[in-house]
C-alpha positions in Angstrom: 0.0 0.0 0.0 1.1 3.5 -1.1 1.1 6.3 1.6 -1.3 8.1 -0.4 -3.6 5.3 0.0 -3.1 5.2 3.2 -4.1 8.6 4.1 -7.2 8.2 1.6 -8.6 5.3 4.2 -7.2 7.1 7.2 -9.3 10.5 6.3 -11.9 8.5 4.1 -12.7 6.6 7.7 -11.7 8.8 10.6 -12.1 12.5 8.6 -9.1 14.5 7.9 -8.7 16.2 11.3 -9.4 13.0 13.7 -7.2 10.8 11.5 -4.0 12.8 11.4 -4.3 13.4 15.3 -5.3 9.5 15.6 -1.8 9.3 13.5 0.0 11.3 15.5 -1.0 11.0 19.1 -2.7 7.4 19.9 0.0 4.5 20.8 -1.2 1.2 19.5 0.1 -2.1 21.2 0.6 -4.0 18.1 2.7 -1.6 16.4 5.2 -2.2 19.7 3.9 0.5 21.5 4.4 3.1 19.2 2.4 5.4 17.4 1.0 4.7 13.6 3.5 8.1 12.7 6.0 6.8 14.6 5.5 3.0 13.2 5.0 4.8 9.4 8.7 6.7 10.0 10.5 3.4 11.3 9.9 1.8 8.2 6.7 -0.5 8.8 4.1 -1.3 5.9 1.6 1.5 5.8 -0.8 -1.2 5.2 0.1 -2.9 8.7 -0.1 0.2 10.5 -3.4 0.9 8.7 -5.2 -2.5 9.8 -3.4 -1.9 13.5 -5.5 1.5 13.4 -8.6 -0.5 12.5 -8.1 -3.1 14.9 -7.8 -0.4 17.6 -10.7 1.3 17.1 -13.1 -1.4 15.5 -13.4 -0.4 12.2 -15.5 -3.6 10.5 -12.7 -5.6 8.6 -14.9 -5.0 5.0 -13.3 -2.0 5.4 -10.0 -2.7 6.4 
């Protein structure tokens, strides 16, 4: 998955505002306790830190 993708779901989903601060500010255990920014900058798939963000907040997997 392309980053631009990414942030199409993640604003698509959550709305541009929530998203980014989602992004930013919530630390999601499966990502090893990091944040989906943080996970995004060390290198992980956009498209693992995208279903970890779904997980967390229970976003039906049709969607995911």
């Amino acid at each position: 998955m392309r980053r631009t993708e990414f942030y199409e779901l993640l604003h698509g989903e959550f709305g541009a505002v929530r998203g980014d601060a989602l992004l930013r500010d919530h630390v999601v255990p499966t990502l090893a306790g990091r944040t989906g920014a943080q996970a995004l900058a060390a290198g992980v798939d956009p498209r693992a830190v995208w279903r970890a963000l779904c997980a967390e907040f229970d976003v039906p997997r049709t969607r995911w």
